[in-house]
TORPA-4810 file (N, C-alpha, C, O; in nm, 3 decimals):
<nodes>
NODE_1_1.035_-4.993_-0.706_1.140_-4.892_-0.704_1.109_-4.778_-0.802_1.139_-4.667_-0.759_X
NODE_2_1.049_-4.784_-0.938_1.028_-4.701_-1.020_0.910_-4.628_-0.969_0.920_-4.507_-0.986_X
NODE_3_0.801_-4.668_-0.910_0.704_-4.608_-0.836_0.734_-4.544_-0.754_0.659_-4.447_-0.738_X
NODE_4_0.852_-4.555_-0.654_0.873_-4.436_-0.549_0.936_-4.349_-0.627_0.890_-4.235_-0.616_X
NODE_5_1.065_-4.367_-0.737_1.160_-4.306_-0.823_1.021_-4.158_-0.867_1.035_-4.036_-0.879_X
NODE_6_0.949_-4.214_-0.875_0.855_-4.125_-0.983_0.759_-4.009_-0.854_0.754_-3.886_-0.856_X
NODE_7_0.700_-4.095_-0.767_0.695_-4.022_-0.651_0.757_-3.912_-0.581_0.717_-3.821_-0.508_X
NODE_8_0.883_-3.956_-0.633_0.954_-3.833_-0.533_0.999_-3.763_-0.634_1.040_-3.654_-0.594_X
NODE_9_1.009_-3.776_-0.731_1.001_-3.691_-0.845_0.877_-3.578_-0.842_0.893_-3.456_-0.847_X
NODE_10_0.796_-3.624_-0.837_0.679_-3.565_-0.841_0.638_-3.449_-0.744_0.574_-3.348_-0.774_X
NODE_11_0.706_-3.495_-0.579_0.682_-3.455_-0.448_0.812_-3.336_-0.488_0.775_-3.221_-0.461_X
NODE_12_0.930_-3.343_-0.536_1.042_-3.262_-0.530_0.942_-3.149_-0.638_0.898_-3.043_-0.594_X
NODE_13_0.923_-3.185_-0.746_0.844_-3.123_-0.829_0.772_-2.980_-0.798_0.779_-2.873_-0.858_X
NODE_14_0.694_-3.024_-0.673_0.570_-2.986_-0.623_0.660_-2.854_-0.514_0.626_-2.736_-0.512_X
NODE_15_0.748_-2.898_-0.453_0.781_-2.809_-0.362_0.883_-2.718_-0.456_0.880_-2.598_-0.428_X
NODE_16_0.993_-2.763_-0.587_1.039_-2.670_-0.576_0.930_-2.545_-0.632_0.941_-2.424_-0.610_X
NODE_17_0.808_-2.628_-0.723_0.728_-2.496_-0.741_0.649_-2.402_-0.639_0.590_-2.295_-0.652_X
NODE_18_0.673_-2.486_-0.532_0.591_-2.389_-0.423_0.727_-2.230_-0.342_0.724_-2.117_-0.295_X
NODE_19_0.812_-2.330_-0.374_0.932_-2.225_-0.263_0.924_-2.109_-0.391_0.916_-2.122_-0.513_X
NODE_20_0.931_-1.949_-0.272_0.885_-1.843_-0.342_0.732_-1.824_-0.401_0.710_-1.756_-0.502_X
NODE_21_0.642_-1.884_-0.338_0.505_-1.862_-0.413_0.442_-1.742_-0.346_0.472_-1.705_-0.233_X
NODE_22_0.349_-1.683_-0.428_0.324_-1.532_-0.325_0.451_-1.446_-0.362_0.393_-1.350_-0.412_X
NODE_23_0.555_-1.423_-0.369_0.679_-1.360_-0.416_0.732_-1.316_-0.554_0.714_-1.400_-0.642_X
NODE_24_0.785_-1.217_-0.587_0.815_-1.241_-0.696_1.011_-1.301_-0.693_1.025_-1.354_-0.803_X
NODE_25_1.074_-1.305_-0.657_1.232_-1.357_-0.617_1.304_-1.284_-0.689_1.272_-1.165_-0.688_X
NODE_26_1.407_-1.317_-0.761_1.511_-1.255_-0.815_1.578_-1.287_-0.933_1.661_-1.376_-0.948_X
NODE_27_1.538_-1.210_-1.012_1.576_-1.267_-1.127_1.747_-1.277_-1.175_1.806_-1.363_-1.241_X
NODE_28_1.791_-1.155_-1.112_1.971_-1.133_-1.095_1.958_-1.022_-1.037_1.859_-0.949_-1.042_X
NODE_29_2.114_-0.991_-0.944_2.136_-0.859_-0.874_2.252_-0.828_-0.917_2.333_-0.891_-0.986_X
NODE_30_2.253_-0.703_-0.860_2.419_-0.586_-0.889_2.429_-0.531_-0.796_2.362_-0.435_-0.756_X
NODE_31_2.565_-0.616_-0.718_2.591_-0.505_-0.570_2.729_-0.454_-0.594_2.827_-0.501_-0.652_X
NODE_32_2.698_-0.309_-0.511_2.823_-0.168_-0.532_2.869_-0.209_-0.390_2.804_-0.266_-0.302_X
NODE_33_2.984_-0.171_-0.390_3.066_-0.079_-0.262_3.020_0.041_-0.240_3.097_0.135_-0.261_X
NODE_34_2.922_0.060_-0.206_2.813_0.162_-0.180_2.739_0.230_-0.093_2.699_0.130_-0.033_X
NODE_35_2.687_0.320_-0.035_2.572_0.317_0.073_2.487_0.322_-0.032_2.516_0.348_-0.149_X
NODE_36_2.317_0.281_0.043_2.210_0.248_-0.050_2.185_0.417_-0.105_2.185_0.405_-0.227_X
NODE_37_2.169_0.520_-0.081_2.157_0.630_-0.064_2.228_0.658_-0.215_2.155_0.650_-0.313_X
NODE_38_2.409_0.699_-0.236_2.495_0.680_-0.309_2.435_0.562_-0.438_2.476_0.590_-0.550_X
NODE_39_2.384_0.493_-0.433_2.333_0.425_-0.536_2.196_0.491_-0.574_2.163_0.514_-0.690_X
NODE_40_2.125_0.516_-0.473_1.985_0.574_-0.541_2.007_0.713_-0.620_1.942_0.757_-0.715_X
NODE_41_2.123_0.771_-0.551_2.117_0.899_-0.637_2.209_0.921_-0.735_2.224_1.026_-0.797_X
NODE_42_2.291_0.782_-0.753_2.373_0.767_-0.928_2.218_0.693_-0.970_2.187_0.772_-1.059_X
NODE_43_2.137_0.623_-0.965_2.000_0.577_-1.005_1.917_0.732_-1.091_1.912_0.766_-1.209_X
NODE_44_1.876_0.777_-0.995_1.845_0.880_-0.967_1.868_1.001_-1.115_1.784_1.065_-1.179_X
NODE_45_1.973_0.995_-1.125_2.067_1.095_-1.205_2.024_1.057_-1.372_1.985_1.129_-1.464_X
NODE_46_2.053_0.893_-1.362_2.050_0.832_-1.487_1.856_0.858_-1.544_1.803_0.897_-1.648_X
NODE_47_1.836_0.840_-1.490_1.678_0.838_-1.517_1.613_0.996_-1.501_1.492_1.007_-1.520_X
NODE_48_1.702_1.133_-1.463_1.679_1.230_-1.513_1.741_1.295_-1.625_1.715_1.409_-1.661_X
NODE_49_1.865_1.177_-1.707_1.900_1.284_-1.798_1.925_1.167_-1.919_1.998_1.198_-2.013_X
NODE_50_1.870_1.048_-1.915_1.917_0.922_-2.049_1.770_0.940_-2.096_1.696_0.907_-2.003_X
NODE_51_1.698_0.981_-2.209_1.611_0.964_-2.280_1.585_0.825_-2.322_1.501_0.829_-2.412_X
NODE_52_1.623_0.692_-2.294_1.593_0.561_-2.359_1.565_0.483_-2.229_1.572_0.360_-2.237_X
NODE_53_1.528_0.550_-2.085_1.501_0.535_-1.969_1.408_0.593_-1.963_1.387_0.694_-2.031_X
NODE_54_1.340_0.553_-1.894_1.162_0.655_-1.870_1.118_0.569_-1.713_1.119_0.448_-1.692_X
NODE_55_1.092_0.649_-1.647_0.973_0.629_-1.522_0.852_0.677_-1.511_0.825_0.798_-1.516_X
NODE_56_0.762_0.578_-1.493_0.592_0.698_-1.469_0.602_0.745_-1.322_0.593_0.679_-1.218_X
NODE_57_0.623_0.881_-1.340_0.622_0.990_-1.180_0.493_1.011_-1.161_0.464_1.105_-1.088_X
NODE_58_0.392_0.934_-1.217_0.259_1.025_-1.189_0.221_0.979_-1.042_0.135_1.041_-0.981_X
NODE_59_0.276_0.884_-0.993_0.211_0.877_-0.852_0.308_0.925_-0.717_0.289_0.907_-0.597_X
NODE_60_0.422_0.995_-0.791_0.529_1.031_-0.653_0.499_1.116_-0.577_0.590_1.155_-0.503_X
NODE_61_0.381_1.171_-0.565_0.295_1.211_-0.490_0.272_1.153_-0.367_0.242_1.201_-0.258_X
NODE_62_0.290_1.043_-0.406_0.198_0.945_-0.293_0.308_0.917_-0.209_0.290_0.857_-0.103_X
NODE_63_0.433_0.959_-0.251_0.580_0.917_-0.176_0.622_0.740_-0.156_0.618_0.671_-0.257_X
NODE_64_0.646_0.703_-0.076_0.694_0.568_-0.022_0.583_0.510_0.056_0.557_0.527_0.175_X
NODE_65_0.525_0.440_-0.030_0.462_0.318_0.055_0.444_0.317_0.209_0.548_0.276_0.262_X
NODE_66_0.344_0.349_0.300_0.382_0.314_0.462_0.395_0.155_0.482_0.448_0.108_0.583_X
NODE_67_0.339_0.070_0.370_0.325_-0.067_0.389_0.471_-0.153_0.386_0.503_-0.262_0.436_X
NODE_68_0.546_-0.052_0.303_0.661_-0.093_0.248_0.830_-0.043_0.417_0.931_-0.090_0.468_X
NODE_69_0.743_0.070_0.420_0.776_0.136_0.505_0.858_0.085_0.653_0.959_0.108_0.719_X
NODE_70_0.682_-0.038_0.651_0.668_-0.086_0.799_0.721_-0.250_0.771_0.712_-0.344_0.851_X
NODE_71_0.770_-0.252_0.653_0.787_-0.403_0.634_0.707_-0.511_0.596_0.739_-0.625_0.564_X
NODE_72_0.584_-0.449_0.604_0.453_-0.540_0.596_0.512_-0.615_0.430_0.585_-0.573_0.341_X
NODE_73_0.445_-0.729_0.448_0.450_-0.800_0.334_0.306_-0.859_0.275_0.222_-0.887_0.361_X
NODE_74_0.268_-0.881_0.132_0.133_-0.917_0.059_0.167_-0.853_-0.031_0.273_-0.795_-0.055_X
NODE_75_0.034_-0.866_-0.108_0.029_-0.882_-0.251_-0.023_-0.726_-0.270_-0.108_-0.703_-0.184_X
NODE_76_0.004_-0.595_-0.366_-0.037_-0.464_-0.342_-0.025_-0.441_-0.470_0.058_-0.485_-0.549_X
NODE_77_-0.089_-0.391_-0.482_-0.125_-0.338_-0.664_-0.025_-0.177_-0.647_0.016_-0.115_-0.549_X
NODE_78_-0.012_-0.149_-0.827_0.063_-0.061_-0.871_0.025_0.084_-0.828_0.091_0.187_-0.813_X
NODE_79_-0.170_0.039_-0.806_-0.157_0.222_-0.752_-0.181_0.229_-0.623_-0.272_0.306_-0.593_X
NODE_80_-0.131_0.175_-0.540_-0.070_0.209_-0.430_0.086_0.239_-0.429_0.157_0.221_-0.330_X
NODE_81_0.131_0.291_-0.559_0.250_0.326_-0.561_0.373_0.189_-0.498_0.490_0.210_-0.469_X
NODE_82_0.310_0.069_-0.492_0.410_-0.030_-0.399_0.514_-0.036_-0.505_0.620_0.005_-0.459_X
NODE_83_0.525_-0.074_-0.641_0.649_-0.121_-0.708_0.699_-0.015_-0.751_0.815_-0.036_-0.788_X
NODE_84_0.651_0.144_-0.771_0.734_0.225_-0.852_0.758_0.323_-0.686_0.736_0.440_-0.719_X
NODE_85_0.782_0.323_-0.578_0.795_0.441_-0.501_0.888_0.525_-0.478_0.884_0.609_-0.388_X
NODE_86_0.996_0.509_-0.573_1.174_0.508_-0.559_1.252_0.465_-0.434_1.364_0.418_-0.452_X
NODE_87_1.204_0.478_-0.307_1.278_0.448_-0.201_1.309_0.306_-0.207_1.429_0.287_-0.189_X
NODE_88_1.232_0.183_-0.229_1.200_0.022_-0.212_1.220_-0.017_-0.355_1.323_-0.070_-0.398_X
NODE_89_1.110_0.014_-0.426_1.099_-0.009_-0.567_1.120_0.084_-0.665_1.113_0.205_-0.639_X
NODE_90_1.152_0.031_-0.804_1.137_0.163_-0.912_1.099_0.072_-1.049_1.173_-0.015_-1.095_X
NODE_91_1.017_0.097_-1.084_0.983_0.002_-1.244_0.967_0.150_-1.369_0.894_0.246_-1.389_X
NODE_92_1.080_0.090_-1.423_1.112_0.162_-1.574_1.074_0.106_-1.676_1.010_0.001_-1.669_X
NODE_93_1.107_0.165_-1.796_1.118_0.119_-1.924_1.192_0.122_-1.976_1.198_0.238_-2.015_X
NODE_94_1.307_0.045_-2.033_1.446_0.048_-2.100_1.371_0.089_-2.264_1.257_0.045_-2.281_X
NODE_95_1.431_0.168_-2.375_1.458_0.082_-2.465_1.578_0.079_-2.606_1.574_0.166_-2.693_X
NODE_96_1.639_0.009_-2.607_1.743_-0.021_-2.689_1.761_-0.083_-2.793_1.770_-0.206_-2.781_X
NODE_97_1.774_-0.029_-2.920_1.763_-0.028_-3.051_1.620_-0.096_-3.086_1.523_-0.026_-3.058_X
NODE_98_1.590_-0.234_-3.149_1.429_-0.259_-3.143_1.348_-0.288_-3.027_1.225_-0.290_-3.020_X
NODE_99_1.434_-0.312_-2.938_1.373_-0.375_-2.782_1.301_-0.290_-2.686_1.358_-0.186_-2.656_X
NODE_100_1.176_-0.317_-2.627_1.151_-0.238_-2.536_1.079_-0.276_-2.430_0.959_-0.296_-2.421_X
NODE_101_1.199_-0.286_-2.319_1.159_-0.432_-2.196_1.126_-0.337_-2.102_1.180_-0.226_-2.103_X
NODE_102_1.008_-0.385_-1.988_1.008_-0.265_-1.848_1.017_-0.384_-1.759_0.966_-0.494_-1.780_X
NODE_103_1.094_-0.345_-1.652_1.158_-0.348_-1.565_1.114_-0.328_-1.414_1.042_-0.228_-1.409_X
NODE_104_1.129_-0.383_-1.297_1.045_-0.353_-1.188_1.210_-0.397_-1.088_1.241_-0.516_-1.090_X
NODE_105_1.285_-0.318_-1.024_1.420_-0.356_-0.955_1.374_-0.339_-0.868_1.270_-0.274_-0.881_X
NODE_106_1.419_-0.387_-0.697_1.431_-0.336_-0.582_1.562_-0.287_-0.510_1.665_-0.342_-0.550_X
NODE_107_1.575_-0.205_-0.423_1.704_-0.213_-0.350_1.694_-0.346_-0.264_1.588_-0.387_-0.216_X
NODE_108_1.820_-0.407_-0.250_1.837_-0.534_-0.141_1.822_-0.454_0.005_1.887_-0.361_0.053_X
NODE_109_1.729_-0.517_0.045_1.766_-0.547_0.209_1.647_-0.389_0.310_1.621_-0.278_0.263_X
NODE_110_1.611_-0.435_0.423_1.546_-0.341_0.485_1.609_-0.184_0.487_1.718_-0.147_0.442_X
NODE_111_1.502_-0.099_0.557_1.516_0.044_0.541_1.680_0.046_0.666_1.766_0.130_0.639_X
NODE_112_1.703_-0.030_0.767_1.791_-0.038_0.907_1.909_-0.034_0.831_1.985_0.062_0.836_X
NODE_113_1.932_-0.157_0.745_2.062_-0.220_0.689_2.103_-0.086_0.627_2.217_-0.064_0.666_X
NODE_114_2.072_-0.014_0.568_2.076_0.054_0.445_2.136_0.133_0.538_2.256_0.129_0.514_X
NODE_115_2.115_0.199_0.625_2.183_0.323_0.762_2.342_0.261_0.709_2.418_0.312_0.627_X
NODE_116_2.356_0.144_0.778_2.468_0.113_0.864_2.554_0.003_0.767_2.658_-0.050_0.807_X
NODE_117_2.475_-0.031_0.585_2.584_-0.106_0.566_2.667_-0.071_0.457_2.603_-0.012_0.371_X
NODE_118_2.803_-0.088_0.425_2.883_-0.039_0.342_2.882_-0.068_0.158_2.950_-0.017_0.069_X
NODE_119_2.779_-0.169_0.154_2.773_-0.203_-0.004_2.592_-0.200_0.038_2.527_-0.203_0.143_X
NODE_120_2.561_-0.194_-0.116_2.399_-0.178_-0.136_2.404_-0.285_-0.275_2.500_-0.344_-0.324_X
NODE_121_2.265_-0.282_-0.315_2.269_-0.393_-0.440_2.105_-0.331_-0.451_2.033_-0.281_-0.365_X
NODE_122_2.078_-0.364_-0.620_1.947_-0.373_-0.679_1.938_-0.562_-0.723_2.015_-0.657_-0.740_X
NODE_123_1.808_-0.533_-0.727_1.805_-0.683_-0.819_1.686_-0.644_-0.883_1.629_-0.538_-0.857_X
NODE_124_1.625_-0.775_-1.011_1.531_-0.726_-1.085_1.428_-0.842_-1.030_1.448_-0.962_-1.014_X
NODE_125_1.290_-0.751_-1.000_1.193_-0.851_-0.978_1.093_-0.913_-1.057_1.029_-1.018_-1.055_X
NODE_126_1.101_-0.811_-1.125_1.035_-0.854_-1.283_1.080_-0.830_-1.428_1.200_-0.806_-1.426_X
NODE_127_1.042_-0.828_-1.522_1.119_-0.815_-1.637_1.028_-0.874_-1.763_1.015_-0.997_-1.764_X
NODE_128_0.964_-0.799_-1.871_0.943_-0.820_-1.956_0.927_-0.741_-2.075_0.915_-0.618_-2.083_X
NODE_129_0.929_-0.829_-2.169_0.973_-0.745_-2.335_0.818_-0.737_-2.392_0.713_-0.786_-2.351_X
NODE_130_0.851_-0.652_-2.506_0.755_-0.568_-2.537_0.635_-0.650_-2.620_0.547_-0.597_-2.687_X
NODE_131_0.656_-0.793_-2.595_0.533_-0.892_-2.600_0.497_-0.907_-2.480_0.389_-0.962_-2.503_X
NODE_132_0.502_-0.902_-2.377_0.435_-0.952_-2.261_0.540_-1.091_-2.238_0.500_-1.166_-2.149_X
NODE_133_0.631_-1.120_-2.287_0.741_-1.269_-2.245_0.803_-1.229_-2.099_0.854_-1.117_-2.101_X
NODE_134_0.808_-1.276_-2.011_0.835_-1.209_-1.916_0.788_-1.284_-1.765_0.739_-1.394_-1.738_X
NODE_135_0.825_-1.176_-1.690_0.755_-1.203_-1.544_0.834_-1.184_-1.448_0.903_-1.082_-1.442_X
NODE_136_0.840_-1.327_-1.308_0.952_-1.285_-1.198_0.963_-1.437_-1.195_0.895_-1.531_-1.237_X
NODE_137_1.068_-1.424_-1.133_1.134_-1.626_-1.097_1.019_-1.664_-0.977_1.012_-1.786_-0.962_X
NODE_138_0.947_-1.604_-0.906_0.872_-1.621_-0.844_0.728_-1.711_-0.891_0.674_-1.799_-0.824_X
NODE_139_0.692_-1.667_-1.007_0.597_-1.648_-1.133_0.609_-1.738_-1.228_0.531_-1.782_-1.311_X
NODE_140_0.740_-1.761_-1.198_0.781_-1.912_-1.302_0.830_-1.812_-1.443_0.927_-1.837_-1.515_X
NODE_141_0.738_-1.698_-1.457_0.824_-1.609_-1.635_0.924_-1.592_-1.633_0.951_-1.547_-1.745_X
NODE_142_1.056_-1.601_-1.544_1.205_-1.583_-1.564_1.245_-1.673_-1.468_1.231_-1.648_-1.348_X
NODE_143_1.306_-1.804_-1.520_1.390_-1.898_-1.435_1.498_-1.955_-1.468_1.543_-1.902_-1.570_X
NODE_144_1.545_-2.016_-1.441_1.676_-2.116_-1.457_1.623_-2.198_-1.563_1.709_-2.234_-1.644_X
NODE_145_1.469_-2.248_-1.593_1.415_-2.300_-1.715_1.381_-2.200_-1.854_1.350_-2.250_-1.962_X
NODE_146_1.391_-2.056_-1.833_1.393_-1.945_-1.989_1.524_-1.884_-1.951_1.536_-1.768_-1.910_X
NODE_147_1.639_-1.985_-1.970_1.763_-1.871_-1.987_1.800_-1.832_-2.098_1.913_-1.786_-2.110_X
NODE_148_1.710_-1.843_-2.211_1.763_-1.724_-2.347_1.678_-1.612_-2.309_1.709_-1.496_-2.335_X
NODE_149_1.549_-1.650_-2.234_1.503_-1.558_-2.216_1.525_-1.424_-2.088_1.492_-1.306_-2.082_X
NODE_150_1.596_-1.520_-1.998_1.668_-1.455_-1.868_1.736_-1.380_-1.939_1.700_-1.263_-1.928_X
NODE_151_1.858_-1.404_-2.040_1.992_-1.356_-2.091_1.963_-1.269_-2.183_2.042_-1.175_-2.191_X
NODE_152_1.846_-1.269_-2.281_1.765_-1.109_-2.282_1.752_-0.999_-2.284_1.786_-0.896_-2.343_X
NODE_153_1.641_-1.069_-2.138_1.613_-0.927_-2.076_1.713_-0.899_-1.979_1.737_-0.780_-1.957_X
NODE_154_1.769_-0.978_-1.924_1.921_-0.889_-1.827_2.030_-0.835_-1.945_2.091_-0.731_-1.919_X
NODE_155_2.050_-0.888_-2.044_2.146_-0.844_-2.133_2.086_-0.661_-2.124_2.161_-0.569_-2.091_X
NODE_156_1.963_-0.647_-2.157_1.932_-0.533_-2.209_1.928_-0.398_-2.099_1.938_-0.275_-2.110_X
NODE_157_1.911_-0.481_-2.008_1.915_-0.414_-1.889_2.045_-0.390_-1.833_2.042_-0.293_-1.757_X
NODE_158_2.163_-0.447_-1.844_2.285_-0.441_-1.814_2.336_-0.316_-1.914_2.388_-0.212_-1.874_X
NODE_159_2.304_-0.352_-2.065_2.358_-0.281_-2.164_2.349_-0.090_-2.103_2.437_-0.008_-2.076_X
NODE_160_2.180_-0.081_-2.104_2.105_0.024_-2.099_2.096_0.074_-1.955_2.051_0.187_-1.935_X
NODE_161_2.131_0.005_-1.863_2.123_0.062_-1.737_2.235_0.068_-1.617_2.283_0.170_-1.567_X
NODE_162_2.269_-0.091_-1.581_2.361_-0.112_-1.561_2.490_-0.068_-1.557_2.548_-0.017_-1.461_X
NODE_163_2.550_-0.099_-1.710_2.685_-0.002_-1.724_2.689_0.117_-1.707_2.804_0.160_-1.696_X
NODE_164_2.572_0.223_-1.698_2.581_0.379_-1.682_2.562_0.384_-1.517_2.574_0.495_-1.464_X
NODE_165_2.536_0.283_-1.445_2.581_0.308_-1.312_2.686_0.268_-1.303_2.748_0.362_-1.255_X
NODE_166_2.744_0.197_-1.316_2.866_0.141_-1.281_2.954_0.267_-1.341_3.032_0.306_-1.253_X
NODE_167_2.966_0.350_-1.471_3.018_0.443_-1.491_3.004_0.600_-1.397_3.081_0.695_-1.406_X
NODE_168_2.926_0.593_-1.341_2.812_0.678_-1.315_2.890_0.705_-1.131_2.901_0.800_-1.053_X
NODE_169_2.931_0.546_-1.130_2.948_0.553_-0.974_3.101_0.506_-0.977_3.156_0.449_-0.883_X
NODE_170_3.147_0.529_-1.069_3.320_0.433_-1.121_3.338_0.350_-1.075_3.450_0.353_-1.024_X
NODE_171_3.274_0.242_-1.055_3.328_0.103_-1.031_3.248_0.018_-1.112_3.161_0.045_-1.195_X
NODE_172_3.299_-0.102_-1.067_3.228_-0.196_-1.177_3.102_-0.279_-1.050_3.155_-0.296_-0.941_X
NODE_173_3.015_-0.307_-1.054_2.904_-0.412_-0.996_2.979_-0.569_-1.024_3.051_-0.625_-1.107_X
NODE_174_2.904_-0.597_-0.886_2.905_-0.772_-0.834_2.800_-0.830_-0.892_2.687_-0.805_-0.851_X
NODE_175_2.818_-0.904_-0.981_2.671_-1.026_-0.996_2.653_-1.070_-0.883_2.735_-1.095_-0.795_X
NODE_176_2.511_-1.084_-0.885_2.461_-1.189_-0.780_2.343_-1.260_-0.852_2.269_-1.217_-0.941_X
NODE_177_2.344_-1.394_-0.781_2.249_-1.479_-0.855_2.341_-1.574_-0.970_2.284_-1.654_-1.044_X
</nodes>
């Protein structure tokens, strides 16, 4: 009995580390009563006029991803513009009083939904502080196993980003996750 006990211990083990592999998942979200649009451009606003927010624009040139575009899914490095393109992705840099965490959010849900649905949401796909502590729940660096470290870097990100949308757009955000 202790031999299977340990077995399936082992086997549960194994899969929950596999579910989400290849992915980075979600570390927490914030959904508005929103169109996605209406959120990108209270987004938008904050990150042209808060100095303790910063984006690298050097590749918005390159516009939106066609990969991202078409739905395609894999693994795509940064200069193909995949995580910072503003339409899909946007990776910042918060920083607030000694802290200085960057950040990689997505909007929830395909380019279709976004037409036709009445609330929008970001979530964070990655997240780390200015040691390299960090990562995506995907990655195993932010899970349900580092929640001082989850509580953090979302603290800081809520503080510094968060609440100036929610002000930004007068309402308050839905946790998710």
């Amino acid at each position: 009995m202790k031999l299977v006990c340990s077995y399936c211990s082992i086997m549960l083990w194994l899969l929950v580390g596999c579910i989400g592999a290849g992915t980075h998942g979600s570390i927490k979200g914030y959904r508005y009563a929103v169109h996605k649009d209406t959120l990108q451009r209270a987004i938008m606003e904050i990150l042209r006029h808060d100095p303790n927010i910063r984006r690298d624009t050097s590749l918005d040139y390159l516009g939106s991803s066609p990969l991202l575009d078409s739905g395609a899914l894999g693994n795509f490095s940064a200069n193909d513009n995949f995580y910072n393109d503003i339409k899909h992705y946007m990776t910042i840099t918060v920083m607030s009083g000694s802290d200085t965490n960057e950040y990689t959010f997505r909007y929830y849900g395909p380019d279709e939904e976004w037409k036709t649905e009445n609330s929008s949401a970001i979530f964070i796909c990655y997240a780390n502080d200015k040691s390299g502590n960090g990562g995506s729940e995907g990655n195993g660096g932010v899970t349900w196993r580092t929640p001082i470290l989850k509580k953090k870097l979302t603290s800081v990100f809520e503080k510094e980003f968060v609440s100036k949308v929610d002000k930004l757009l007068k309402m308050n955000h839905t946790d998710e996750n």
